[in-house]
C-alpha positions as CSV (number, residue, x, y, z in Angstrom):
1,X,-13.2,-25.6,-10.8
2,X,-14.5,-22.8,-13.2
3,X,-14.4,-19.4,-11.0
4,X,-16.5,-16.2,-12.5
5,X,-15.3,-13.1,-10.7
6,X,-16.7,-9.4,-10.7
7,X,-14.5,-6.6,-9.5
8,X,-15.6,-3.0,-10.3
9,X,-12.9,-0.7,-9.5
10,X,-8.9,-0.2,-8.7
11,X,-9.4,-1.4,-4.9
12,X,-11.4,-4.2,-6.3
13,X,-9.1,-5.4,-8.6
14,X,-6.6,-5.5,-5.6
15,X,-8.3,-7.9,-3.7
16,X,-9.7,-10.1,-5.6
17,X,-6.3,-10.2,-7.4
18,X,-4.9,-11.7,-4.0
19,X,-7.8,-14.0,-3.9
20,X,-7.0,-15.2,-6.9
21,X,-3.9,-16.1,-6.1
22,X,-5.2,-18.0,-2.5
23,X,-7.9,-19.9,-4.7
24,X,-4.7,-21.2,-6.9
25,X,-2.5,-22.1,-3.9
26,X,-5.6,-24.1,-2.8
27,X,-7.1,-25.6,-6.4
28,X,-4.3,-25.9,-9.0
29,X,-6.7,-27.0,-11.6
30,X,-8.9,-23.3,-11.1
31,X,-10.2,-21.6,-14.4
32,X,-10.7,-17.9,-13.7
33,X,-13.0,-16.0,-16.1
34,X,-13.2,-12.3,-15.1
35,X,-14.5,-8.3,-15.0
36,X,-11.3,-6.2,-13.3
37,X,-8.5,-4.6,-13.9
38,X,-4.1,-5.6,-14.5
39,X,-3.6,-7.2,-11.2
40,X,-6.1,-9.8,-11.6
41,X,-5.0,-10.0,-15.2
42,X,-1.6,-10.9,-13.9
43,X,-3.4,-14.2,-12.3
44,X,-4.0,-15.5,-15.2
45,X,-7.6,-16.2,-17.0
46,X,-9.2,-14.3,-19.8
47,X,-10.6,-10.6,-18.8
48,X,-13.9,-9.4,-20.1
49,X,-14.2,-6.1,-19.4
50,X,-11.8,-3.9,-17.8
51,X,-13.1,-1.7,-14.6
52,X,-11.9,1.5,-16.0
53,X,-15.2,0.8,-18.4
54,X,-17.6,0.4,-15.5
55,X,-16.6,2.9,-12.7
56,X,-19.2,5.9,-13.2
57,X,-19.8,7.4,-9.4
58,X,-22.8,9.6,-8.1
59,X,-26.6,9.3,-8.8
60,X,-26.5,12.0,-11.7
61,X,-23.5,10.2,-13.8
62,X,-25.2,6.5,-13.0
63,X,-28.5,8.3,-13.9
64,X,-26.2,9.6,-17.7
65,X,-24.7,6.4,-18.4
66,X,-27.8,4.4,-17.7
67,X,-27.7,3.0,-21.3
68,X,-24.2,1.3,-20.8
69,X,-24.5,0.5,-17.5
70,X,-28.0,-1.5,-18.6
71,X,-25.8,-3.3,-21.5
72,X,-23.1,-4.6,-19.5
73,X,-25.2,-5.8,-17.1
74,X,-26.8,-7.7,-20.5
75,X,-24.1,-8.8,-21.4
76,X,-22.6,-10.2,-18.4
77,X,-25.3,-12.4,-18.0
78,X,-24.8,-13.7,-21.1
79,X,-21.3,-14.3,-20.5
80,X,-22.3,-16.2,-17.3
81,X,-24.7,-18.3,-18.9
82,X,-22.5,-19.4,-22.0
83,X,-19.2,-20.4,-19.3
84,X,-21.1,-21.9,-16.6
85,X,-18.8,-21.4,-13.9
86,X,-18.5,-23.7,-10.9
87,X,-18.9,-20.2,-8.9
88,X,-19.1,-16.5,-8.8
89,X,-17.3,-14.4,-6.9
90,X,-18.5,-10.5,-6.5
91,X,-16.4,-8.3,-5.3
92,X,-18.4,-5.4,-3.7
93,X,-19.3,-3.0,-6.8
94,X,-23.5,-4.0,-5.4
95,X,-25.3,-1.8,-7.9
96,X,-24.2,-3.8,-10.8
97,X,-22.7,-6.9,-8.9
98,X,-26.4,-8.0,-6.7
99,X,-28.1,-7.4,-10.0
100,X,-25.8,-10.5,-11.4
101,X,-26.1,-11.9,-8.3
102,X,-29.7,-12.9,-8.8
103,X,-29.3,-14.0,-12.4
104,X,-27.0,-16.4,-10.9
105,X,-28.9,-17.6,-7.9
106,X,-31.7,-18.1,-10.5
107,X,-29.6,-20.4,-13.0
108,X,-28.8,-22.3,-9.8
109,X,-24.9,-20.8,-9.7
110,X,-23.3,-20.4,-6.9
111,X,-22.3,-16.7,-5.7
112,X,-20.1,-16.2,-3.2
113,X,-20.0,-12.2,-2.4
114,X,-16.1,-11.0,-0.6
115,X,-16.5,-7.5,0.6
116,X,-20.0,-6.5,1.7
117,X,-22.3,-3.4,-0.1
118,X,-22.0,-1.1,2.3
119,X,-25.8,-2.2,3.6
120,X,-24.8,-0.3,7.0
121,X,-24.5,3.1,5.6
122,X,-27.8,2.7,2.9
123,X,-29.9,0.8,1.4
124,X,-30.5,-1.4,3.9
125,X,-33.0,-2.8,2.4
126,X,-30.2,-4.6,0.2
127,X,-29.9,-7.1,2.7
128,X,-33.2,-9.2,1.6
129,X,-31.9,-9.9,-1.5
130,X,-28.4,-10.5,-0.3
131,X,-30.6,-13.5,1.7
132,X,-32.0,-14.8,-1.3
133,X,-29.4,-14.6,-3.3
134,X,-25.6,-14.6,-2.1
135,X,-24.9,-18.3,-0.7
136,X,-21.4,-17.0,1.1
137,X,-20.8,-13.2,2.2
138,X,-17.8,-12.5,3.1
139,X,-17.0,-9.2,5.3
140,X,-14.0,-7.2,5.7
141,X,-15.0,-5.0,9.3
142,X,-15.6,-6.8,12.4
143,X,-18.5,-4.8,12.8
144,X,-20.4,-6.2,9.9
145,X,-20.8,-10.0,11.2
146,X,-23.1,-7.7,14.4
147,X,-24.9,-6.0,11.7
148,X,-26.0,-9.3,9.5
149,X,-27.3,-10.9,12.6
150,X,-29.6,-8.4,13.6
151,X,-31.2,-9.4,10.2
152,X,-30.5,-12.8,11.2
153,X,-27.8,-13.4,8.6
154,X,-24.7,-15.1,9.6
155,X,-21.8,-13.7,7.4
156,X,-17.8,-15.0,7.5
157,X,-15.8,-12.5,9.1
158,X,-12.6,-12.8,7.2
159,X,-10.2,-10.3,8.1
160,X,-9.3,-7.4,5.8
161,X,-7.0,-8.3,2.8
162,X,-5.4,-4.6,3.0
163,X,-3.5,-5.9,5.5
164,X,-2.2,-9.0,2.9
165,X,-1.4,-6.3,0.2
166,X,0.6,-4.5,2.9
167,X,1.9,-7.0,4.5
168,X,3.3,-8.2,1.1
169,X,4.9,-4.5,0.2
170,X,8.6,-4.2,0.1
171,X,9.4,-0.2,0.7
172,X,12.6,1.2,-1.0
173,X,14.7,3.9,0.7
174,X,13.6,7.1,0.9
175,X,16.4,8.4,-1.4
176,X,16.1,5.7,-4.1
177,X,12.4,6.3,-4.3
178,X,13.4,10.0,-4.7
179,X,15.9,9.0,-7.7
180,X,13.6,7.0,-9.5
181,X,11.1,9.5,-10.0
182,X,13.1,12.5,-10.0
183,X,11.8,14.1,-7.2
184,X,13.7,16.8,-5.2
185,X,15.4,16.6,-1.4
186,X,12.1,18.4,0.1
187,X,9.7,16.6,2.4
188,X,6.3,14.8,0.4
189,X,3.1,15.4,0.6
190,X,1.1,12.7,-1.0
191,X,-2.0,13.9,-2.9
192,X,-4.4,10.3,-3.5
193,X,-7.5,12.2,-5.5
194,X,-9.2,8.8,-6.4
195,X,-9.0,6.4,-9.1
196,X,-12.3,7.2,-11.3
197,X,-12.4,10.7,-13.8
198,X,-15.5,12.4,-11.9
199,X,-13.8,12.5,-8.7
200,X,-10.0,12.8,-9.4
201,X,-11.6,16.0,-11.7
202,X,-12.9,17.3,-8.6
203,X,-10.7,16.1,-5.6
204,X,-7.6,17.5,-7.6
205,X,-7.9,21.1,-8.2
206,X,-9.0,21.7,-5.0
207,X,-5.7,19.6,-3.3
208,X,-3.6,21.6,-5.7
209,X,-4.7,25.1,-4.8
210,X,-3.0,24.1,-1.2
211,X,0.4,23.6,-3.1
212,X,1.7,26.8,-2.9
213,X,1.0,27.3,0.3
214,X,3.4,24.7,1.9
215,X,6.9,25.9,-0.7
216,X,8.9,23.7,2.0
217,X,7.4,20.6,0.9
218,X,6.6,18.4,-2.3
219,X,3.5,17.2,-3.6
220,X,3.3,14.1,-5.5
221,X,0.2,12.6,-7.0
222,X,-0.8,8.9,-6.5
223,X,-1.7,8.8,-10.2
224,X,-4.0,5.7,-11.4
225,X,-2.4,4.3,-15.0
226,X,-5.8,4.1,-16.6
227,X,-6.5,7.7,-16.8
228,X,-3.3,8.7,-17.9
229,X,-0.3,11.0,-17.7
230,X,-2.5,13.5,-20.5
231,X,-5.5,13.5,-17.8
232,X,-3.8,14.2,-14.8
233,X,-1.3,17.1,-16.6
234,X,-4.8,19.5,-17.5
235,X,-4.9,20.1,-13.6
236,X,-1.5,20.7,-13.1
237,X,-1.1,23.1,-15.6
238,X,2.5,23.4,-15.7
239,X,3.4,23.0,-12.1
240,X,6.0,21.3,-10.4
241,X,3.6,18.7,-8.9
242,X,4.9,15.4,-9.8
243,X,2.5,12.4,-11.3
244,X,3.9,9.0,-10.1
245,X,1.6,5.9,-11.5
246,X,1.4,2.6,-10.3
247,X,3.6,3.8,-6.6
248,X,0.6,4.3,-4.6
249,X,1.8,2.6,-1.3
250,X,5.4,4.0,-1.5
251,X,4.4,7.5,-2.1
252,X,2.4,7.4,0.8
253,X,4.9,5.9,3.0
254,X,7.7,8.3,2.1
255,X,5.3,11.4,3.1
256,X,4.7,13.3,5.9
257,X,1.2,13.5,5.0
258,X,-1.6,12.8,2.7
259,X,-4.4,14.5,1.4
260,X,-6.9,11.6,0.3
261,X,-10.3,11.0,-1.4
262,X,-12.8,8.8,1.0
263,X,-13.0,5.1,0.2
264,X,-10.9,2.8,0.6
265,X,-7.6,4.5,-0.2
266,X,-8.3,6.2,3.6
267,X,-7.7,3.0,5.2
268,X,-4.8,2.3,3.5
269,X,-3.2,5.6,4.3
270,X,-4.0,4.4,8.0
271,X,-2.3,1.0,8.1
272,X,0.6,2.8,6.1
273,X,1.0,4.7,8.9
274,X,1.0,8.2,7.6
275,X,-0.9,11.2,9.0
276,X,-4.0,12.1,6.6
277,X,-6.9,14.3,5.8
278,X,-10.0,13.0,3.8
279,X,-11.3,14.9,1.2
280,X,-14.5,14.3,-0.8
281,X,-16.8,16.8,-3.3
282,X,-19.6,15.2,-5.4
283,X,-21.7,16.5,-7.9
284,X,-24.0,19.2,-6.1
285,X,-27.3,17.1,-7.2
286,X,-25.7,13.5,-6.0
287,X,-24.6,14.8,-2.8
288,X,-27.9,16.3,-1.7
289,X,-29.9,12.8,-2.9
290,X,-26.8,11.1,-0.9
291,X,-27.1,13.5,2.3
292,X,-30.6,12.1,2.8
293,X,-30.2,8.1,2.2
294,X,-26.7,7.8,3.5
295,X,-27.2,7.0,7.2
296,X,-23.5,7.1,9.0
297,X,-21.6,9.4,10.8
298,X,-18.6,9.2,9.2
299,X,-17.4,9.0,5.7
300,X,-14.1,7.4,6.0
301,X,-13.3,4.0,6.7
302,X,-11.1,4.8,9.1
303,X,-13.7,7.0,11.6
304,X,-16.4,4.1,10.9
305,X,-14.5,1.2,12.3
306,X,-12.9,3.4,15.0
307,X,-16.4,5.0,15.7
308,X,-15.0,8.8,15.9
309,X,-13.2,11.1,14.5
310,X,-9.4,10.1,13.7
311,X,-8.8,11.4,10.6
312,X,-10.5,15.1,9.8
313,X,-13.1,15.0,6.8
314,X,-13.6,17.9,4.8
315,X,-16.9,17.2,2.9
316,X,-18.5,19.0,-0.1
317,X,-18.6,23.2,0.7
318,X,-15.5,21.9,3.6
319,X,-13.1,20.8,1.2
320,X,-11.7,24.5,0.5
321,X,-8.3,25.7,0.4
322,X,-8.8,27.6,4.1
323,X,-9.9,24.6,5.7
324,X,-7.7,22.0,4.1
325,X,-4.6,24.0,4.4
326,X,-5.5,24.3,7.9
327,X,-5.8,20.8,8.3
328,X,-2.6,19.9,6.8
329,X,-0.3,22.2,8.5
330,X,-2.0,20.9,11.9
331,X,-1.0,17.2,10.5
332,X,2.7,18.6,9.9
333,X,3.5,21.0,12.9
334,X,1.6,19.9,15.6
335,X,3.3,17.6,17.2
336,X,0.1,16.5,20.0
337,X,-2.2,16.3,17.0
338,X,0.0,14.3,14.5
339,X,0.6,11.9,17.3
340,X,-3.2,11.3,18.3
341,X,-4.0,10.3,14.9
342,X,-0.7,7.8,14.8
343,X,-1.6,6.5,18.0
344,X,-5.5,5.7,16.8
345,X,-4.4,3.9,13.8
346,X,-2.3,2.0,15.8
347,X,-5.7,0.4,18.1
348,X,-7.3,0.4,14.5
349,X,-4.9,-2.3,13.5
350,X,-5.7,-4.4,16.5
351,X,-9.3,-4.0,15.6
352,X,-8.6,-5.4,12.1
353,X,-7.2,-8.5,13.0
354,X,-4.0,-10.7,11.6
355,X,-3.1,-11.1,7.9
356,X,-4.6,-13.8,5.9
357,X,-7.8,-12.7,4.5
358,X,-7.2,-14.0,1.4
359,X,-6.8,-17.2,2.6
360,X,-9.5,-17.7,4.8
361,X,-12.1,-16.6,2.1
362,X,-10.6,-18.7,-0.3
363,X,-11.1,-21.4,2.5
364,X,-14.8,-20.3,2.1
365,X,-15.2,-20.0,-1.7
366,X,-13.6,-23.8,-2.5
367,X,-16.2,-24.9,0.6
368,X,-18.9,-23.9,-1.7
369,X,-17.9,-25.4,-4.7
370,X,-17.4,-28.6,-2.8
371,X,-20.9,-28.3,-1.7
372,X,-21.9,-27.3,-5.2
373,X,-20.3,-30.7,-6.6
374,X,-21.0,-32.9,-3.3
């Protein structure tokens, strides 16, 4: 079977790497054809277009780099048409991803969606066209499968494949870690600023303004390889903040806490288990269009499923050196508040589920193409 996938982003990449990987265990013959990033690249197939060309965040860059957003979509369409896979696979990304979603459903293709838009928080008008369109959506949060039958959809609950990728993760010592990189004797504080230019540009001088602050401790950032070391070191300006790329998972277990950018990066600090605070500044302009159309009352993962406040979440005027300093010598001296949080991550694993997410929507993916040939 000929398999079309569409990831738009680092996390992206991630998971639809490890489904990649299912959909082989399951179909040896499977032809991937692909929009991502090195992991999924490490599958196997022929990549198109690498994410770092796609990720633009916030209504004001989207709004800028309307003309190349408009010409991949083109393009990709084109792509589609002229391989004529046996399925797509979209991998959240909905802005771009429902757009080829009804191309596809229109050439009589059929798309399979892993890892709902987040039609909960916005735009929940998305969800009529996910009807028409998507064929299989696959969710990642229990609560989802409630939320697509109130519009009388009935979605596969699949499990959430962070818990694969960590499941999977083989953690060196503390000290070896330390010798690799070169890092000192001192405790780590991990600094996660996000994986696209806009935000790491933002989340990042604000984290390192904490730095000197805490002189007992190291900070070490989660760097993301497609920026590069040259992007990262105009922040740092000479400090002795370390950039460690491709380490993301073991520089957030060896630390005593994190200072992370919402998305998904949250919930990973969660099932790591390492104390955290969220951080998150958007253009001025985006974040007041956002304030009115974004209807939750969290912005991390991690509050969302848990439905209150585990994790603090410093937000736009909030993420300032008083507040996040505050935050992150709570998180490493106060022993009833560092606990709480521990203990809540703990139920949020349990409301997760078991390992195996890949699997089970790679289950779901090969039933369609079955039906598709049948």
């Amino acid at each position: 079977m000929k398999y079309y996938l569409i990831a738009g982003e680092a996390s992206g990449d991630l998971h639809a790497s490890n489904l990649m990987k299912a959909i082989r265990q399951k179909d040896a013959s499977a032809e991937f054809r692909f929009w991502g990033g090195d992991l999924m690249q490490a599958q196997g197939g022929a990549l198109v277009k690498h994410y770092r060309d796609l990720a633009f965040m916030g209504f004001v860059e989207v709004a800028a780099n309307l003309k190349t957003i408009l010409g991949n979509i083109s393009f990709c369409k084109k792509d589609i048409e002229s391989w004529n896979p046996d399925v797509l696979v979209l991998v959240d990304y909905p802005g771009f991803n429902l757009r080829i979603a009804k191309f596809a459903h229109a050439k009589g293709i059929k798309v399979a969606y892993y890892i709902s838009p987040k039609v909960w928080a916005w735009k929940k008008g998305r969800v009529k066209t996910i009807k028409k369109v998507v064929d299989k959506m696959l969710v990642i949060f229990p609560f989802e499968k409630a939320f697509y039958r109130d519009y009388d959809m009935e979605v596969d609950f699949v499990g959430n494949p962070l818990l694969d990728a960590l499941q999977e993760e083989q953690y060196e010592s503390k000290e070896a870690f330390r010798r690799k990189f070169n890092l000192s004797d001192k405790p780590i504080i991990a600094l996660l600023p996000g994986s696209r230019k806009q935000e790491v540009s933002r989340m990042l001088s604000v984290m390192l303004q904490v730095v000197p602050l805490f002189q007992d401790y190291q900070f070490v950032v989660a760097g993301v390889p497609s920026l590069g070391l040259e992007f990262y070191e105009k922040y740092l300006d000479g400090s002795s903040v370390k950039v460690v790329f491709r380490q993301t998972h073991q520089i957030v277990h060896h630390a005593e806490a994190a200072l992370v950018t919402s998305g998904t990066a949250t919930l990973e600090t969660a099932l790591i288990g390492t104390p955290q605070a969220v951080c998150y500044k958007a253009n001025a302009i985006s974040y007041q269009i956002a304030k009115r159309v974004i209807k939750v009352k969290y912005i991390s993962l991690v509050n969302l499923i848990m439905d209150k406040p585990v994790v603090k979440e410093l937000i736009q005027n909030d993420l300032n050196v008083r507040l996040l300093s505050a935050e992150l010598n709570l998180l490493l001296n106060n022993k009833a508040h560092r606990n709480q949080q521990l203990s809540d991550y703990e139920q949020l694993k349990q409301l997760l589920g078991n390992s195996g997410a890949s699997a089970r929507a790679a289950e779901v993916i090969l039933s369609l193409t079955e039906q598709g040939s049948g």
